[in-house]
TIPA-652423 format. One record per residue: residue number from 1; residue in three letters; x negated, y, z negated of N, C-alpha, C, O in turn. Coordinates in nm, 2 decimals. Each point is the difference from the previous one (the first is absolute). Layout:
N
- NUM,ALA,X,Y,Z,X,Y,Z,X,Y,Z,X,Y,Z
...
This chain:
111
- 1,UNK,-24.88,-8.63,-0.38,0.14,-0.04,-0.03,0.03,0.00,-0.15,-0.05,-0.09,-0.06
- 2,UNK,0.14,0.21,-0.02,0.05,-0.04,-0.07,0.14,-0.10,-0.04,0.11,0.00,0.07
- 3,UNK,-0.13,-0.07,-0.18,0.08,-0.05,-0.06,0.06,0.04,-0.13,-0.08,0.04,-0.08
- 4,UNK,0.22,-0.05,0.04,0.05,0.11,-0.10,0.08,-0.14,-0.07,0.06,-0.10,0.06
- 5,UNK,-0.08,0.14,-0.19,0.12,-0.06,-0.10,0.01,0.08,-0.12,-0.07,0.09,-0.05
- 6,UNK,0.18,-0.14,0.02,0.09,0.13,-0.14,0.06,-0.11,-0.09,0.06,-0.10,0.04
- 7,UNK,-0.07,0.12,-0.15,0.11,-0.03,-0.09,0.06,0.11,-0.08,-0.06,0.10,-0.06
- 8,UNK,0.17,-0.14,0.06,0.11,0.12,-0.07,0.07,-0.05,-0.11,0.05,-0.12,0.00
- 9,UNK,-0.05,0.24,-0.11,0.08,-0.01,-0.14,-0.05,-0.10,-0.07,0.07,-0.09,-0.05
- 10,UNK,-0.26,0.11,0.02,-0.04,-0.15,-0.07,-0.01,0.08,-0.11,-0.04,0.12,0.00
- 11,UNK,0.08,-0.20,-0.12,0.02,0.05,-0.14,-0.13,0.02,-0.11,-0.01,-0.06,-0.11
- 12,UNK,-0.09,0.16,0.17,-0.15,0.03,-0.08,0.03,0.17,0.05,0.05,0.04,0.11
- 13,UNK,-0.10,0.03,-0.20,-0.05,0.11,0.01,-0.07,0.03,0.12,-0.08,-0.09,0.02
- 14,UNK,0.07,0.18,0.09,-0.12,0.04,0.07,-0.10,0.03,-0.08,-0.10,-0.08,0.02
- 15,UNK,0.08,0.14,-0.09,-0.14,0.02,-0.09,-0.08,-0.14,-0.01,-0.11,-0.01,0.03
- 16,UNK,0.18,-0.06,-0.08,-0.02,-0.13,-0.04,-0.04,-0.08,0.14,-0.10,-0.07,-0.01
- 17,UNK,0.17,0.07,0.13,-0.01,-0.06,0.13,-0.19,0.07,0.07,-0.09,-0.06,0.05
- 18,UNK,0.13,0.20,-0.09,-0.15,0.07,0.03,-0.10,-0.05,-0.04,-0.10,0.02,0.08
- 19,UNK,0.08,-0.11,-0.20,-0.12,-0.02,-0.07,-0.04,-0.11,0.05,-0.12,-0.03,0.01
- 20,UNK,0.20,-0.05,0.04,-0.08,-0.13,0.08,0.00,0.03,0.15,-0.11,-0.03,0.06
- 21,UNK,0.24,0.09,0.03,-0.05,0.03,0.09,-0.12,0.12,0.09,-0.02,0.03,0.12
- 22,UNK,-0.05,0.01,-0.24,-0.07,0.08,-0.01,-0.14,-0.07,0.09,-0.04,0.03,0.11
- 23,UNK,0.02,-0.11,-0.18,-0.12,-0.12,-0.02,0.01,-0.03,0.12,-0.08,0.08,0.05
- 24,UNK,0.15,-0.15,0.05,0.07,-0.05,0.12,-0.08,0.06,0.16,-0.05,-0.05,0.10
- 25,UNK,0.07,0.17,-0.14,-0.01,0.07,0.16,-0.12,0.00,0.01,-0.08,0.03,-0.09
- 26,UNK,0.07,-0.08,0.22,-0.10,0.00,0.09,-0.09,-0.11,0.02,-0.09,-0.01,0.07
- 27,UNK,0.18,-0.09,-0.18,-0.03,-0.17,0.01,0.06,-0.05,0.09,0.11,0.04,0.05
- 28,UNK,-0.21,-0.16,0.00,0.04,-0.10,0.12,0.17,-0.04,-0.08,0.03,0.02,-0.11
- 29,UNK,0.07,-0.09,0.22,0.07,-0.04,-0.11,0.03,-0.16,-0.05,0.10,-0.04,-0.06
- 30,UNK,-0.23,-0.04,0.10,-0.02,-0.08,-0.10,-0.05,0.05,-0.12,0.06,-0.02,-0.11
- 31,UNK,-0.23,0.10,0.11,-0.02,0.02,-0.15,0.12,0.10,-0.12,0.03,0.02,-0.12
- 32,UNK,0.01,0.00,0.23,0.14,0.10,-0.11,0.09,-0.13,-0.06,0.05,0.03,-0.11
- 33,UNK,-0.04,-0.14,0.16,0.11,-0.08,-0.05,-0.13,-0.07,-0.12,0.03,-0.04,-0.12
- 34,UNK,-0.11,0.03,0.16,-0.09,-0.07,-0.09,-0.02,0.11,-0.15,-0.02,-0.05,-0.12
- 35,UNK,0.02,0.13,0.14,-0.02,0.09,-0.06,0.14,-0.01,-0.10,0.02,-0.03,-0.11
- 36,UNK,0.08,0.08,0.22,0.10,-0.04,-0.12,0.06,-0.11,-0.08,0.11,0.00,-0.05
- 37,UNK,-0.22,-0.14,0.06,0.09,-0.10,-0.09,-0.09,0.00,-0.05,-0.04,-0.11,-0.02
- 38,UNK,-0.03,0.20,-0.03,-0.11,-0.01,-0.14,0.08,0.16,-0.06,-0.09,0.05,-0.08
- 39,UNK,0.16,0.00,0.08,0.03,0.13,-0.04,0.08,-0.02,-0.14,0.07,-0.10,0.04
- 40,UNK,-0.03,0.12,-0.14,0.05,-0.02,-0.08,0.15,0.08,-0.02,0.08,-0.04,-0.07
- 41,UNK,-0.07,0.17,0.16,0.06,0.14,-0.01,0.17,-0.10,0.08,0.00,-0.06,0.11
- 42,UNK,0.12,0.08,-0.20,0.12,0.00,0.11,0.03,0.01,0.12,0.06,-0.09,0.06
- 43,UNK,-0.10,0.20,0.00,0.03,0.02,0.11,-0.12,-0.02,0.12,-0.02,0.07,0.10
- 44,UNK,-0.06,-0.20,-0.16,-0.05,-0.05,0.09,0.08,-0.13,0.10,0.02,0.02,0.12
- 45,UNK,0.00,-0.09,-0.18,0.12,-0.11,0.04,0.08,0.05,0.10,0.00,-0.07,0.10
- 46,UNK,0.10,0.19,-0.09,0.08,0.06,0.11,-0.07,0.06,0.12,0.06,0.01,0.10
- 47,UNK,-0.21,0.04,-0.12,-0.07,0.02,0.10,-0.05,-0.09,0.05,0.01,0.02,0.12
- 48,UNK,-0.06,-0.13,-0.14,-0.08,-0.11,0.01,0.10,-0.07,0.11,-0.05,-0.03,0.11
- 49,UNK,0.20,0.02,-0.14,0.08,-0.05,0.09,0.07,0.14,0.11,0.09,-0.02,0.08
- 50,UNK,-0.15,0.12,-0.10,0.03,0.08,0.10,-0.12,0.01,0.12,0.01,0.02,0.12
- 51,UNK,-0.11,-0.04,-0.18,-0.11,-0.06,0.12,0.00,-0.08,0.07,-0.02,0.02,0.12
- 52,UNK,0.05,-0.13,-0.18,0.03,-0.14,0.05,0.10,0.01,0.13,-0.02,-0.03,0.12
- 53,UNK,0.14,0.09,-0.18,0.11,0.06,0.10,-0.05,0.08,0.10,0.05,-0.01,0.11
- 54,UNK,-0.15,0.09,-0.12,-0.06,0.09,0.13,-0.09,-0.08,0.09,0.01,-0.01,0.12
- 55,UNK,-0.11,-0.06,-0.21,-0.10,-0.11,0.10,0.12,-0.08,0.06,-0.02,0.01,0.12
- 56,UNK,0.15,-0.10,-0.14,0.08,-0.07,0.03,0.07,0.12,0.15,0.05,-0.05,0.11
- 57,UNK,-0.05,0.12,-0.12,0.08,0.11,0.08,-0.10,0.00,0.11,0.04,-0.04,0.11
- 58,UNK,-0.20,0.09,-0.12,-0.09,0.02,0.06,-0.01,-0.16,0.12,-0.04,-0.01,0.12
- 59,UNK,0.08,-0.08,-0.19,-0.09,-0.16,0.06,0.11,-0.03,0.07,-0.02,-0.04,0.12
- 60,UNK,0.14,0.05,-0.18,0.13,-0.05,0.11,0.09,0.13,0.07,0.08,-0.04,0.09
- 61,UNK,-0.09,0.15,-0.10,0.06,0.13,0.12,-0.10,0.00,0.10,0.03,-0.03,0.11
- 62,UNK,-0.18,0.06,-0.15,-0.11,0.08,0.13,-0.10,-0.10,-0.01,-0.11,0.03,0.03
- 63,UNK,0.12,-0.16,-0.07,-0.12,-0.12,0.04,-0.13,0.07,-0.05,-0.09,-0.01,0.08
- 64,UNK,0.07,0.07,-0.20,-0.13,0.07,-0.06,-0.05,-0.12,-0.10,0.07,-0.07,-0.08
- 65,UNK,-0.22,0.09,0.10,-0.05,-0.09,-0.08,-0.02,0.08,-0.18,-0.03,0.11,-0.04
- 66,UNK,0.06,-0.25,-0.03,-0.01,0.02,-0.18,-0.13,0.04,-0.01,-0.02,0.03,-0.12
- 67,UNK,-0.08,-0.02,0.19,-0.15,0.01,-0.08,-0.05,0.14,0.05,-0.12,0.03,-0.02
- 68,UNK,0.25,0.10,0.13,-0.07,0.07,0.05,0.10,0.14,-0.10,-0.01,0.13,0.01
- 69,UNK,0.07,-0.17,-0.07,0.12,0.07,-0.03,-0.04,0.09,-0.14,-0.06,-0.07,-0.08
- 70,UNK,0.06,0.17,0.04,-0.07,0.08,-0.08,0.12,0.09,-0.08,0.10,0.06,0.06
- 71,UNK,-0.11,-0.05,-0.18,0.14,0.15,-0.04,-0.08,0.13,0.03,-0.11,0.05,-0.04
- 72,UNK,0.19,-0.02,0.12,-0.03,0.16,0.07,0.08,0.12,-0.05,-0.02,0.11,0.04
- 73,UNK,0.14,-0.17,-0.14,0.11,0.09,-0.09,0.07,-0.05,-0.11,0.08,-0.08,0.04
- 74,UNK,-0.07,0.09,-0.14,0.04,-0.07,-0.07,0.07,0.10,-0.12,-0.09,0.06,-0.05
- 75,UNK,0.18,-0.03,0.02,0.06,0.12,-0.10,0.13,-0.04,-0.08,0.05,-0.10,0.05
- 76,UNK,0.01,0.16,-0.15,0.09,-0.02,-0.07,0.12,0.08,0.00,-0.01,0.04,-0.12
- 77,UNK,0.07,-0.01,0.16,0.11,0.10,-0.03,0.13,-0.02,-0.08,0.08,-0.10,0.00
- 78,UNK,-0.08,0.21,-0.06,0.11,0.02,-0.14,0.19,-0.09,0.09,0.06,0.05,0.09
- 79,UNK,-0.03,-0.14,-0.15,0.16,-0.01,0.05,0.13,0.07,-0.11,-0.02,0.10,-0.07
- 80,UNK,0.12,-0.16,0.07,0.08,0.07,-0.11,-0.06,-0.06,-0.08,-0.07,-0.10,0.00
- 81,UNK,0.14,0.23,-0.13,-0.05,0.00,-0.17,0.16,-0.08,-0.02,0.10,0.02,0.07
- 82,UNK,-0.11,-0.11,-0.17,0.09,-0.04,-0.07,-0.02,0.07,-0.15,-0.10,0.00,-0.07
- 83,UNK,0.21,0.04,0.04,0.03,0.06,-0.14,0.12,-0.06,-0.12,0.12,0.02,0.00
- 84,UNK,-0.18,-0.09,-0.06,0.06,-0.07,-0.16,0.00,0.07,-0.06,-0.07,0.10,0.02
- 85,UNK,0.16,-0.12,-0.13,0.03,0.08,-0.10,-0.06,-0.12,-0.17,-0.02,-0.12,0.02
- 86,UNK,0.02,0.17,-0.12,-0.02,-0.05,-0.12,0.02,0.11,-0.09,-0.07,0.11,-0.01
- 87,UNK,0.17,-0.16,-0.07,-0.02,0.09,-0.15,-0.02,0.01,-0.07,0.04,-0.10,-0.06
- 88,UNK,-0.12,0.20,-0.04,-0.12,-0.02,-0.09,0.09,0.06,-0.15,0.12,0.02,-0.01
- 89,UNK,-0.24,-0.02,-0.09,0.08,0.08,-0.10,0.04,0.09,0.00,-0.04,0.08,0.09
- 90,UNK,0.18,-0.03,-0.19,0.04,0.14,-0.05,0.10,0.00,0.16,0.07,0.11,0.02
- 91,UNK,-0.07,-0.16,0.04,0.10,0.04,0.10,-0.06,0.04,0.15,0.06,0.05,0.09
- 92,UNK,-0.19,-0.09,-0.11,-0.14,0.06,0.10,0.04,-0.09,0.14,0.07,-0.09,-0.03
- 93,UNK,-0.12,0.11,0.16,0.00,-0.07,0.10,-0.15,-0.04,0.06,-0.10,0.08,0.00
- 94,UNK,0.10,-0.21,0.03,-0.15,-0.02,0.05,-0.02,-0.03,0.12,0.00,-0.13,0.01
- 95,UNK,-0.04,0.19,0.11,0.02,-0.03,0.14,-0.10,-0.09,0.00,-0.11,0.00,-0.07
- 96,UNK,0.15,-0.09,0.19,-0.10,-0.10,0.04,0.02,0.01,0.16,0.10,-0.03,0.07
- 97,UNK,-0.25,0.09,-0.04,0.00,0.00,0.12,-0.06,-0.15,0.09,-0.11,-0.03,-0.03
- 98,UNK,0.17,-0.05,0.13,-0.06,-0.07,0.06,-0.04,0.01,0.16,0.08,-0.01,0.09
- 99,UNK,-0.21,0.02,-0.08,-0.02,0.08,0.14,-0.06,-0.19,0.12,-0.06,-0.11,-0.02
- 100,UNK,0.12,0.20,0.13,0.00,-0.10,0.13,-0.11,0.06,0.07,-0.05,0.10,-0.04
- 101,UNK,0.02,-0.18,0.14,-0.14,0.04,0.09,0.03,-0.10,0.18,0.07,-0.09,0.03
- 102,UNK,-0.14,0.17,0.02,0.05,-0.05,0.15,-0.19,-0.04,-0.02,-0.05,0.06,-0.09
- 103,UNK,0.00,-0.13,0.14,-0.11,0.00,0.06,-0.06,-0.03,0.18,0.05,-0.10,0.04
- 104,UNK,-0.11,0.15,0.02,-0.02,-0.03,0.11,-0.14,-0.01,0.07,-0.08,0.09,0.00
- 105,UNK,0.07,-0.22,0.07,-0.15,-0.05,0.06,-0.02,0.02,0.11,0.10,-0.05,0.06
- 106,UNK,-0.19,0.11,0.02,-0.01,-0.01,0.15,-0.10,-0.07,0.04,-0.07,0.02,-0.10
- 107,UNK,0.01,-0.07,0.14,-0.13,-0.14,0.06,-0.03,0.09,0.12,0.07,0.10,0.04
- 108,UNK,-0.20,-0.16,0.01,-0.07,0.10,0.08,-0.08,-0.15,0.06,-0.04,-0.09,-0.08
- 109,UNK,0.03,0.09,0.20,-0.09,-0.07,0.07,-0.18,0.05,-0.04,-0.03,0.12,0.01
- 110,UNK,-0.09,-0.24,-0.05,-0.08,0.08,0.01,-0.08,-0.06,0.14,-0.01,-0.11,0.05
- 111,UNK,-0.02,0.21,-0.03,-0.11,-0.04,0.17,-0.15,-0.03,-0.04,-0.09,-0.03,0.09
């Protein structure tokens, strides 16, 4: 049985979302939550509560137990780019790009 959660248009880089959810897959998903309140990296905190939200999904939709539940997917994907502007010397323009990220968990029963 899987179980699926998403968050959408969270304000970190995927690149940046990659480097901790990297670490993640294929942990039970208690040690993943344990794992991430010792993490020092931003975009641990938004995953940490997107787990929580999938174990919460897993215990109250399909009556699955918290101690069997494992990440079996775990990935980042690019959302819209927000584009700023700033003007530099001599008449110059300085883009500032600020990029969004969807991330998405799927839980996996383990037998």
């Amino acid at each position: 049985m899987e179980v699926k959660a998403v968050a959408k248009y969270l304000r970190i880089s995927p690149l940046k979302a990659r480097l901790v959810i990297n670490e993640l897959r294929g942990l039970s998903a208690d040690e993943a939550l344990d794992q991430l309140r010792y993490m020092p990296q931003g975009a641990a905190r938004p995953v940490a509560k997107l787990i929580e939200s999938a174990v919460a999904n897993a215990e109250e939709n399909f009556g699955l137990s918290r101690e069997d539940l494992y990440i079996s997917k775990i990935y980042a994907d690019q959302g819209p780019i927000r584009k700023w502007r700033r003007f530099g010397a001599r008449g110059r323009f300085k883009p500032i790009v600020r990029r969004y990220s969807h991330i998405t968990v799927v839980l996996d029963e383990r037998l």
